[in-house]
mmCIF file of the N, C-alpha and C atoms, coordinates in Angstrom:
data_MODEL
# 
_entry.id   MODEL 
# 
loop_
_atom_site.group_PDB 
_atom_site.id 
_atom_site.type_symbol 
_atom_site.label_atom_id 
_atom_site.label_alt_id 
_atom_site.label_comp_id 
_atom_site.label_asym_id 
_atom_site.label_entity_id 
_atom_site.label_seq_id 
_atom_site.pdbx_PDB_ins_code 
_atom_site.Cartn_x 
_atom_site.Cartn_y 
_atom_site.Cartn_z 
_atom_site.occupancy 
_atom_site.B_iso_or_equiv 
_atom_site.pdbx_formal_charge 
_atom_site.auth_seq_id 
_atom_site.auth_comp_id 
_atom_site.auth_asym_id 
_atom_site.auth_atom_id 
_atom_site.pdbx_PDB_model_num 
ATOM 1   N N  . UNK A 1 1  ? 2.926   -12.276 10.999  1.00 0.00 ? 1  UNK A N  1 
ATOM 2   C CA . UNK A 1 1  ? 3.506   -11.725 9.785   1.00 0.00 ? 1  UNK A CA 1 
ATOM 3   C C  . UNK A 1 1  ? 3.660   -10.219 9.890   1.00 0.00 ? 1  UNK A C  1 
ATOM 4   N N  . UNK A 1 2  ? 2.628   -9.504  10.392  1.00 0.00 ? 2  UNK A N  1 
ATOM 5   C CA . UNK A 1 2  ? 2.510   -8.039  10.434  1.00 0.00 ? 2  UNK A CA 1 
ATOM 6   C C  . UNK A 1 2  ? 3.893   -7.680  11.386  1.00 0.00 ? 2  UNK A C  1 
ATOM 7   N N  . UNK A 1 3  ? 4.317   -8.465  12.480  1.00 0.00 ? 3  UNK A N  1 
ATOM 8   C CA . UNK A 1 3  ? 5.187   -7.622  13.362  1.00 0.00 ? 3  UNK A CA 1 
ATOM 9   C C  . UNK A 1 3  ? 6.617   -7.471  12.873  1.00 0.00 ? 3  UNK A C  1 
ATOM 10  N N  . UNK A 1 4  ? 6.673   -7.881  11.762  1.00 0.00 ? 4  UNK A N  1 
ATOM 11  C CA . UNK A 1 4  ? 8.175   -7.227  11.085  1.00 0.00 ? 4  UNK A CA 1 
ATOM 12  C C  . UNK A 1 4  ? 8.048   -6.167  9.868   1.00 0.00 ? 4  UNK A C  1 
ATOM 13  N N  . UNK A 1 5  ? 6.575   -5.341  9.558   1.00 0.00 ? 5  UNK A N  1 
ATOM 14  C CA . UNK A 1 5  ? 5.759   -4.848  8.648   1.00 0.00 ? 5  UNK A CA 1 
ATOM 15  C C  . UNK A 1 5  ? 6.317   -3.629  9.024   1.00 0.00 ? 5  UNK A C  1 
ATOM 16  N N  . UNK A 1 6  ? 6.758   -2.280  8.217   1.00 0.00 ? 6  UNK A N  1 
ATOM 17  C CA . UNK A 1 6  ? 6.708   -1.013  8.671   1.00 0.00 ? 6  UNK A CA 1 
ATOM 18  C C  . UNK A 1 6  ? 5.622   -0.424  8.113   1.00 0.00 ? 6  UNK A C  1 
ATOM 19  N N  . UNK A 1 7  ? 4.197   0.026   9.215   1.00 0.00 ? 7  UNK A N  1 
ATOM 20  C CA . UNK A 1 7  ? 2.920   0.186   8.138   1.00 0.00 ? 7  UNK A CA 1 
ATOM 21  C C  . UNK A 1 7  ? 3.324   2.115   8.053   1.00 0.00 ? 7  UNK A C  1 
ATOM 22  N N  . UNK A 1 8  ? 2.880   2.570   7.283   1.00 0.00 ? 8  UNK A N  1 
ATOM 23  C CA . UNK A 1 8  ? 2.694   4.100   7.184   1.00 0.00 ? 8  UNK A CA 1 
ATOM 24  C C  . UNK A 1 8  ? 1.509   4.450   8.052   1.00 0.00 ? 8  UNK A C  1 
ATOM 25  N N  . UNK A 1 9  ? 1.282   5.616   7.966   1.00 0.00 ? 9  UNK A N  1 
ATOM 26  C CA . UNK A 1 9  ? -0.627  6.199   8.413   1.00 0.00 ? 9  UNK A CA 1 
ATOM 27  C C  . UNK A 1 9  ? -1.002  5.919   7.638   1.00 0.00 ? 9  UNK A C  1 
ATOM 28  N N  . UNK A 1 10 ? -2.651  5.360   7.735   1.00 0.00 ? 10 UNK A N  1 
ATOM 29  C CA . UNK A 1 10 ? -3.592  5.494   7.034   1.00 0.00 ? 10 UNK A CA 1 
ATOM 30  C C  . UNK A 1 10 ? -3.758  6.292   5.788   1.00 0.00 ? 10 UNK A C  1 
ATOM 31  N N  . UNK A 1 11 ? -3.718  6.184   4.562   1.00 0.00 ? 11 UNK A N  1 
ATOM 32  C CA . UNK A 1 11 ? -4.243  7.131   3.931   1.00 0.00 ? 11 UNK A CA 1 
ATOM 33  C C  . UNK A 1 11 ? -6.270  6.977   3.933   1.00 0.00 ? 11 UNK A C  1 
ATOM 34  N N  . UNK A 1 12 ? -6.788  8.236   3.676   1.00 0.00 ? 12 UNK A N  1 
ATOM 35  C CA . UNK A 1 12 ? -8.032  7.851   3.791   1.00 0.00 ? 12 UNK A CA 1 
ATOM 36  C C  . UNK A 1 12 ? -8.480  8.405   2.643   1.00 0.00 ? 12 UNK A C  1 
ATOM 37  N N  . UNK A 1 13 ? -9.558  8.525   2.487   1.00 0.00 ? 13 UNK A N  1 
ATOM 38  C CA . UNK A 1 13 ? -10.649 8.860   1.224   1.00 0.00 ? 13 UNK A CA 1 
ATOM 39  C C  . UNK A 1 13 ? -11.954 8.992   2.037   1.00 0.00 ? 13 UNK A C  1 
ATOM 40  N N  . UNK A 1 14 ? -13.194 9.365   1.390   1.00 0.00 ? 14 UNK A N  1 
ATOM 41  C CA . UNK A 1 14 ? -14.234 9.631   1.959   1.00 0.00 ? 14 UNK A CA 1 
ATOM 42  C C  . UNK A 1 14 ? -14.425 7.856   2.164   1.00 0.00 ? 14 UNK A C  1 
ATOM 43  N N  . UNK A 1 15 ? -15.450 8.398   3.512   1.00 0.00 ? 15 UNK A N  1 
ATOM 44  C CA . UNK A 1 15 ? -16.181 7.130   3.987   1.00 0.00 ? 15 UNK A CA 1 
ATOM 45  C C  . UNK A 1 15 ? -14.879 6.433   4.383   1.00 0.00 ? 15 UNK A C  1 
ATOM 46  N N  . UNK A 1 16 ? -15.272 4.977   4.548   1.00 0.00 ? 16 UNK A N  1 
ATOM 47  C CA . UNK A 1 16 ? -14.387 4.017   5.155   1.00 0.00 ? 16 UNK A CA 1 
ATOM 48  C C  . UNK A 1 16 ? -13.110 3.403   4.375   1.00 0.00 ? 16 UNK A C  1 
ATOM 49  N N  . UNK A 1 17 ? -12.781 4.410   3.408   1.00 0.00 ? 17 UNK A N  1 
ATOM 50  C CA . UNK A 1 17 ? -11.253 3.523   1.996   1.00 0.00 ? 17 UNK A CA 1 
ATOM 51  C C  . UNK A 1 17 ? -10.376 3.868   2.610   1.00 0.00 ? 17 UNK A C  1 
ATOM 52  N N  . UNK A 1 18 ? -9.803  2.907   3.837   1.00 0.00 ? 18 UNK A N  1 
ATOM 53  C CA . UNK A 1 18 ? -8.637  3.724   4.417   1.00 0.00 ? 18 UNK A CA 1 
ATOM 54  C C  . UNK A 1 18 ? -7.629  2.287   4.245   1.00 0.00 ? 18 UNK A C  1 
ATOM 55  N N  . UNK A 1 19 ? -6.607  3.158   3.102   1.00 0.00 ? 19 UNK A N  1 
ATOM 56  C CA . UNK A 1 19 ? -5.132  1.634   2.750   1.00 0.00 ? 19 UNK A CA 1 
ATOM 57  C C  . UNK A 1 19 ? -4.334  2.153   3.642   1.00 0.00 ? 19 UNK A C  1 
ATOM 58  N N  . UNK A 1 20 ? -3.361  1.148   3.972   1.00 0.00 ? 20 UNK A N  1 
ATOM 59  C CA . UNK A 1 20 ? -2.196  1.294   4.530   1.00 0.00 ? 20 UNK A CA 1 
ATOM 60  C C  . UNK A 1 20 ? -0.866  1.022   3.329   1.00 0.00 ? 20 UNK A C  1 
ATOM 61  N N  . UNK A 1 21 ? -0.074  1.732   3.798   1.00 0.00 ? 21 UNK A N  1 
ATOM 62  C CA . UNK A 1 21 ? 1.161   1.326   2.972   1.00 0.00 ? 21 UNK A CA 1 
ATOM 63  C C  . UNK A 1 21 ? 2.324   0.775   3.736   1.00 0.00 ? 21 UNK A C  1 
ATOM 64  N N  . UNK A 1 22 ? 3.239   -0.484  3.535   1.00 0.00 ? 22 UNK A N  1 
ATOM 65  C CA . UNK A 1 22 ? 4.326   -0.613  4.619   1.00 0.00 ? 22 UNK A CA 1 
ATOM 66  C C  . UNK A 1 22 ? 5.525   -1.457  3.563   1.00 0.00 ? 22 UNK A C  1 
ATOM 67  N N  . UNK A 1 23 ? 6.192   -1.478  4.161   1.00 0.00 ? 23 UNK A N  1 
ATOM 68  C CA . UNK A 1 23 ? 7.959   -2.073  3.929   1.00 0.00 ? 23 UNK A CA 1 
ATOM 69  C C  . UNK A 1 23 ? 8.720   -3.287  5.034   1.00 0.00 ? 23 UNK A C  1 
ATOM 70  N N  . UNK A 1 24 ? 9.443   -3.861  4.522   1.00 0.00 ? 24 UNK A N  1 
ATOM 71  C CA . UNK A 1 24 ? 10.062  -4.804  5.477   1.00 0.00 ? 24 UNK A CA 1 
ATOM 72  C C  . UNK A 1 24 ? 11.513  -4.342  5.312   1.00 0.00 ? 24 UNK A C  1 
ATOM 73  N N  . UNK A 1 25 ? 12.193  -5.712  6.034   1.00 0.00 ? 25 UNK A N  1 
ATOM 74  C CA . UNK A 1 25 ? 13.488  -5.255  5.604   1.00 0.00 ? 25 UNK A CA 1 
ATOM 75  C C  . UNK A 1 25 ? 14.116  -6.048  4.955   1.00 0.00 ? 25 UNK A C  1 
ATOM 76  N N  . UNK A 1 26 ? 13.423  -6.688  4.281   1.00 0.00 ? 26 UNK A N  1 
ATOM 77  C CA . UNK A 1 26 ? 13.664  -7.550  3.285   1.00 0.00 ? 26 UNK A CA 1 
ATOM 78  C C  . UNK A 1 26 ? 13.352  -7.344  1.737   1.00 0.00 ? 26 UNK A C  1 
ATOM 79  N N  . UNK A 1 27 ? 12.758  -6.013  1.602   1.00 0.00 ? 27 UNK A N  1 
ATOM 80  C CA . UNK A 1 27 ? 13.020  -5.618  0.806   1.00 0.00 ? 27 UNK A CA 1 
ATOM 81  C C  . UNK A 1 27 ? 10.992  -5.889  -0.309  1.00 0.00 ? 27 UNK A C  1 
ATOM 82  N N  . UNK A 1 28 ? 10.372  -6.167  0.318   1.00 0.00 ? 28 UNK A N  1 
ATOM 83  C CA . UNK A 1 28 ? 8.656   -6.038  0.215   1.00 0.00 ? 28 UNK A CA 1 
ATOM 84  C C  . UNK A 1 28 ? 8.281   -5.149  0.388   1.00 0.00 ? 28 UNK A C  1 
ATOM 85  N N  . UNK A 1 29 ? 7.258   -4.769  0.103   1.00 0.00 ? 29 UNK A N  1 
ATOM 86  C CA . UNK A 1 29 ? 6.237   -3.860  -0.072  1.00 0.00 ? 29 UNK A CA 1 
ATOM 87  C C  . UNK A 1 29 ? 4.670   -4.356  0.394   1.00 0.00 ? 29 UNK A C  1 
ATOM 88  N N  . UNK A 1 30 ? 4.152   -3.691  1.002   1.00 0.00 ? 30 UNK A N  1 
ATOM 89  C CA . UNK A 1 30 ? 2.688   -4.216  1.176   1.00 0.00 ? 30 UNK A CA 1 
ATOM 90  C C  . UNK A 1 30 ? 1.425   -3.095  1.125   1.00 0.00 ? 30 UNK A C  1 
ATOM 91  N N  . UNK A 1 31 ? 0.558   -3.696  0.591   1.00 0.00 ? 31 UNK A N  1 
ATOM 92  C CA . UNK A 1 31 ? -0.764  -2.576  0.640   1.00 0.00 ? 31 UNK A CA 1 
ATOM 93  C C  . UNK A 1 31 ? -1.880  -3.341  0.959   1.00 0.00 ? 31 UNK A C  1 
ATOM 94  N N  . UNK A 1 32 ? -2.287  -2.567  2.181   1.00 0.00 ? 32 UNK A N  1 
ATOM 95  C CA . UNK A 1 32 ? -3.604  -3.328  3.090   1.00 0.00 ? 32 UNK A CA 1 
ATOM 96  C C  . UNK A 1 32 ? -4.305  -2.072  3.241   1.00 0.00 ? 32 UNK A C  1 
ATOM 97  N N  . UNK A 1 33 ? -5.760  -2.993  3.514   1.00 0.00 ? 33 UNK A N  1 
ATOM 98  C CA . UNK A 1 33 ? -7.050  -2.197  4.149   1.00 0.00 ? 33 UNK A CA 1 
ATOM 99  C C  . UNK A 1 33 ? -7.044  -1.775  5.444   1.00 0.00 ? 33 UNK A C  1 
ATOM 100 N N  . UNK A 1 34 ? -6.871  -0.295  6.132   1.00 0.00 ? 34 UNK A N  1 
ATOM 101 C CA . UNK A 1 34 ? -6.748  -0.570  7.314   1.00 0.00 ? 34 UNK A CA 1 
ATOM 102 C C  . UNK A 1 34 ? -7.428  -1.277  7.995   1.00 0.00 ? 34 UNK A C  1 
ATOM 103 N N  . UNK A 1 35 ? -7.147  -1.802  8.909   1.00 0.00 ? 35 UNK A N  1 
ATOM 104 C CA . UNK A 1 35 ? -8.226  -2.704  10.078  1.00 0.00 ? 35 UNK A CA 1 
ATOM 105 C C  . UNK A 1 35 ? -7.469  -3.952  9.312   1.00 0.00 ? 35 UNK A C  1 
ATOM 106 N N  . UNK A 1 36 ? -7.433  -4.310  8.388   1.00 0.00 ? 36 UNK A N  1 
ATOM 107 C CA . UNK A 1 36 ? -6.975  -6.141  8.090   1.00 0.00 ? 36 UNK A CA 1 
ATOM 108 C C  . UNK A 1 36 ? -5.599  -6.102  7.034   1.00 0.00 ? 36 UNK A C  1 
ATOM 109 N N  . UNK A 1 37 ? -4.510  -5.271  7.902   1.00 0.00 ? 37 UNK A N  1 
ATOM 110 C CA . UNK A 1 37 ? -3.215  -5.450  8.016   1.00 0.00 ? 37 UNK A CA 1 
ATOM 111 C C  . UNK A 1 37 ? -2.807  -7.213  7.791   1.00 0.00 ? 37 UNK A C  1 
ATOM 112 N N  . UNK A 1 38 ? -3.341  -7.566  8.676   1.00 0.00 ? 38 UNK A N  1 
ATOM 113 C CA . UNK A 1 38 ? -3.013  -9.171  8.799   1.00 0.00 ? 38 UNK A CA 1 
ATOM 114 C C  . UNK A 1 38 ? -3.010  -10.171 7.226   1.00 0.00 ? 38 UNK A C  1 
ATOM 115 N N  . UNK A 1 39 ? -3.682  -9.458  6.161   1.00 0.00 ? 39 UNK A N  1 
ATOM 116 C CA . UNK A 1 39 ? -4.140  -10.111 5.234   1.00 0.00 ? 39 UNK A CA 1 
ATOM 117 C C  . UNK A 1 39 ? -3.493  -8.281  3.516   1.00 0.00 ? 39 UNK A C  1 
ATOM 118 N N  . UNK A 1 40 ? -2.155  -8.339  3.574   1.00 0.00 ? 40 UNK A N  1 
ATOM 119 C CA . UNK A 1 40 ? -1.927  -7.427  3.231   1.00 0.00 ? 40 UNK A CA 1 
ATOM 120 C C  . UNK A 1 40 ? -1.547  -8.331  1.196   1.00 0.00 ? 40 UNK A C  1 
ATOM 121 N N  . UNK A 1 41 ? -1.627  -7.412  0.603   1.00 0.00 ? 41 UNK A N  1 
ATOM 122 C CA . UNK A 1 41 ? -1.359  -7.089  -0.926  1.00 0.00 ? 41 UNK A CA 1 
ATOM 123 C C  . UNK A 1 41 ? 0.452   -7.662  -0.859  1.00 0.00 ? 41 UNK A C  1 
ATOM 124 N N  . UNK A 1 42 ? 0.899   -8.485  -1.066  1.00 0.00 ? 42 UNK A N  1 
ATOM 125 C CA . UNK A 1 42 ? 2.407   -8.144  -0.597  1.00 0.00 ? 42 UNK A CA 1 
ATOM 126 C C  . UNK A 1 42 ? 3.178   -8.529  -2.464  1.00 0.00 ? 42 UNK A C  1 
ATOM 127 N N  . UNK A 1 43 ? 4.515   -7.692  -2.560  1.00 0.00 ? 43 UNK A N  1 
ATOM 128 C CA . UNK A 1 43 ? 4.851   -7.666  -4.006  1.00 0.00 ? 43 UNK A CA 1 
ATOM 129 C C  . UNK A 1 43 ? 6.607   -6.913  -3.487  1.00 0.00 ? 43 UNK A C  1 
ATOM 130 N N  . UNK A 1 44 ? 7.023   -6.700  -4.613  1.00 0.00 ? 44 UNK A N  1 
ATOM 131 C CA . UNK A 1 44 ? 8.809   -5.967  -3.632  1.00 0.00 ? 44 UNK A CA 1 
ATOM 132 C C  . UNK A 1 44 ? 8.429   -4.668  -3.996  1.00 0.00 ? 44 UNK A C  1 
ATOM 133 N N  . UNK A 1 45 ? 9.500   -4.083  -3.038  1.00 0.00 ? 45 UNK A N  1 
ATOM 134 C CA . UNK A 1 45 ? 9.478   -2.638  -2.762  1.00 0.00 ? 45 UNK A CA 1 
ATOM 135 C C  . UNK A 1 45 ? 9.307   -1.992  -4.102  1.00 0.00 ? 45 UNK A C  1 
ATOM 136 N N  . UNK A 1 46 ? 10.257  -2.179  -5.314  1.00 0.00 ? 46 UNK A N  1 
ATOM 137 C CA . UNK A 1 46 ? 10.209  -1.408  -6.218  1.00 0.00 ? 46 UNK A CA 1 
ATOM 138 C C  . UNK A 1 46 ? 8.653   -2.201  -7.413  1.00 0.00 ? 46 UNK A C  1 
ATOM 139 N N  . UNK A 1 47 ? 8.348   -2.755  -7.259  1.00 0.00 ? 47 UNK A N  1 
ATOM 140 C CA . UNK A 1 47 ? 6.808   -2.977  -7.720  1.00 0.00 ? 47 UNK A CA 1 
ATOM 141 C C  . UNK A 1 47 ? 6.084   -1.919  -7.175  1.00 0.00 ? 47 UNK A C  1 
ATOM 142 N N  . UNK A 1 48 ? 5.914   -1.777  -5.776  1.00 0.00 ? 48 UNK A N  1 
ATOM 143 C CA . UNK A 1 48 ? 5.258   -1.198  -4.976  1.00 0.00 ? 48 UNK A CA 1 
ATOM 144 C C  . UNK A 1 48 ? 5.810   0.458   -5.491  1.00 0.00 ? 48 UNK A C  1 
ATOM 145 N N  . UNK A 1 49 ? 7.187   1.361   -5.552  1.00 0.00 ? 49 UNK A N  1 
ATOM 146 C CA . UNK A 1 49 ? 7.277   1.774   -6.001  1.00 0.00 ? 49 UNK A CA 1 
ATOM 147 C C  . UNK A 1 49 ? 6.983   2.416   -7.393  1.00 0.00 ? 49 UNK A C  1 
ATOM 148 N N  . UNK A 1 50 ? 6.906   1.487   -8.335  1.00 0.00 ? 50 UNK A N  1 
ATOM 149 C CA . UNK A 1 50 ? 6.438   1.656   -9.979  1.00 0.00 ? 50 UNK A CA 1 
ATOM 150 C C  . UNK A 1 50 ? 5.099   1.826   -9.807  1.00 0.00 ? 50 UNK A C  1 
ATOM 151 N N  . UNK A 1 51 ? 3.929   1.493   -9.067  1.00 0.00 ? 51 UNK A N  1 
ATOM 152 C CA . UNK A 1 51 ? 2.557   1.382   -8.849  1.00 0.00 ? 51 UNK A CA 1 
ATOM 153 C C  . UNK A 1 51 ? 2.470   2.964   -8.354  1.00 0.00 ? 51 UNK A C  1 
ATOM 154 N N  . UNK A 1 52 ? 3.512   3.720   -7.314  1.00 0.00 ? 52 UNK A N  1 
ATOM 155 C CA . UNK A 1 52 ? 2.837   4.915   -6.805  1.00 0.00 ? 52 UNK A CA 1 
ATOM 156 C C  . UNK A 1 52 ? 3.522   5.687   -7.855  1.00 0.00 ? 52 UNK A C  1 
ATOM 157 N N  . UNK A 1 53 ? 4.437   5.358   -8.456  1.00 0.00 ? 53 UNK A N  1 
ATOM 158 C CA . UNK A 1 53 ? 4.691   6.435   -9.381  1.00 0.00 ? 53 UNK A CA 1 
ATOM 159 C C  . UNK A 1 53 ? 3.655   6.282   -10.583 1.00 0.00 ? 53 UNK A C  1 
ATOM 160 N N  . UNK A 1 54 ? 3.471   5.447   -11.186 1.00 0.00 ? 54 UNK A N  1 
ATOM 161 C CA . UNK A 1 54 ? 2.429   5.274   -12.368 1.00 0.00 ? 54 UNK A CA 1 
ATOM 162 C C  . UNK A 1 54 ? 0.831   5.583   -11.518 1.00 0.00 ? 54 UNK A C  1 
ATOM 163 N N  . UNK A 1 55 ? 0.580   6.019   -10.584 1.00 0.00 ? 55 UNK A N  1 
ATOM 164 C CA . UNK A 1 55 ? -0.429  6.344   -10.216 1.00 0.00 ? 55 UNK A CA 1 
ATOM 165 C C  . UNK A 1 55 ? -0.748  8.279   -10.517 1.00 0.00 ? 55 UNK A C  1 
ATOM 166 N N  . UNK A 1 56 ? 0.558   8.576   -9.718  1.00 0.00 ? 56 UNK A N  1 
ATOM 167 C CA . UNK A 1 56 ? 1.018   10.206  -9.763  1.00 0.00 ? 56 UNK A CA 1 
ATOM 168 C C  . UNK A 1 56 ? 0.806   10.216  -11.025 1.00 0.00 ? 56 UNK A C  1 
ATOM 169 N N  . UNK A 1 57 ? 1.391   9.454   -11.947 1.00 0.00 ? 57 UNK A N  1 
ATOM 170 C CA . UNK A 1 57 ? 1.245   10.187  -13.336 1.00 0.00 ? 57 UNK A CA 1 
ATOM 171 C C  . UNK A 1 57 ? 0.088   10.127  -14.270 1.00 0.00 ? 57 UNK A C  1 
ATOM 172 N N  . UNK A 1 58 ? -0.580  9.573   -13.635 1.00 0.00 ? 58 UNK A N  1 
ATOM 173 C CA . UNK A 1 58 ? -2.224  9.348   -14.198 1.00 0.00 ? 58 UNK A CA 1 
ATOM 174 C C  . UNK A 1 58 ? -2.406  8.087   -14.791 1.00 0.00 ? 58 UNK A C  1 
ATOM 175 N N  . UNK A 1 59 ? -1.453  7.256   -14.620 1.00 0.00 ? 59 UNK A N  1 
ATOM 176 C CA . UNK A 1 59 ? -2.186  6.184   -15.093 1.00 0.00 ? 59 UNK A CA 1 
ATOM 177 C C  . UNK A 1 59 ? -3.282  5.137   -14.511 1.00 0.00 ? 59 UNK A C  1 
ATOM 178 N N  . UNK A 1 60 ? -3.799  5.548   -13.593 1.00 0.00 ? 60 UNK A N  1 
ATOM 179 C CA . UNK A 1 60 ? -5.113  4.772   -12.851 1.00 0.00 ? 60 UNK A CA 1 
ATOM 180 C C  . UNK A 1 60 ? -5.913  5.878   -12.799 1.00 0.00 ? 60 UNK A C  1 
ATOM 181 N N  . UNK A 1 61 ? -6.011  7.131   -13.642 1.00 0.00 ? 61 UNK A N  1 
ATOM 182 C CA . UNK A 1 61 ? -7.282  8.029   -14.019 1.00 0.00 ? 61 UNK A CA 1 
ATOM 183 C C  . UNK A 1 61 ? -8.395  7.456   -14.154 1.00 0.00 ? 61 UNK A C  1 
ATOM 184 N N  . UNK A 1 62 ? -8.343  6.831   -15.095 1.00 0.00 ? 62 UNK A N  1 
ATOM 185 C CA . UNK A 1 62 ? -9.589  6.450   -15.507 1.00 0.00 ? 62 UNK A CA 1 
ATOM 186 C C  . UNK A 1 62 ? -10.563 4.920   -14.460 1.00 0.00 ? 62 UNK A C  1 
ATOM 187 N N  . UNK A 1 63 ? -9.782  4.746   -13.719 1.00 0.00 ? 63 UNK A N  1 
ATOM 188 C CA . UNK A 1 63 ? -10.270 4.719   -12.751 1.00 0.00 ? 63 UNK A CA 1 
ATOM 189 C C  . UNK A 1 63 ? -11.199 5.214   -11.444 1.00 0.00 ? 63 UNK A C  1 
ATOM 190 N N  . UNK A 1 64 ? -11.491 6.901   -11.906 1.00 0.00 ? 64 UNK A N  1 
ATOM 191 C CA . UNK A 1 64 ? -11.757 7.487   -11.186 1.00 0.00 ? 64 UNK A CA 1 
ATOM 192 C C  . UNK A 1 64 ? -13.391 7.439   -11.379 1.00 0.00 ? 64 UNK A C  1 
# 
């Protein structure tokens, strides 16, 4: 499944929270843990889109 995946770098955080972000060309979106790519979050691009923008704008603050 992964070898048609476009993953990004790692983003990291302290300690071991390292996601990946990637795209197909089919028009998906995926968000995995690095190391287990194989087993990724998968939803379409513009889901995946609306999630990093509603993040930027604080709406997963209170999450923090």
């Amino acid at each position: 499944m992964s070898s048609d995946i476009t993953w990004e770098a790692p983003f990291c955080g302290e300690g071991n929270s390292c996601f990946r972000l990637g795209t197909d060309a089919t028009g998906n979106g995926y968000i995995a843990v690095a190391g287990a790519e194989e087993t990724p979050l998968t939803d379409s691009r513009d889901a995946l889109r609306r999630m990093i923008l509603d993040i930027k704008a604080g709406k997963a603050d209170h999450l923090l």
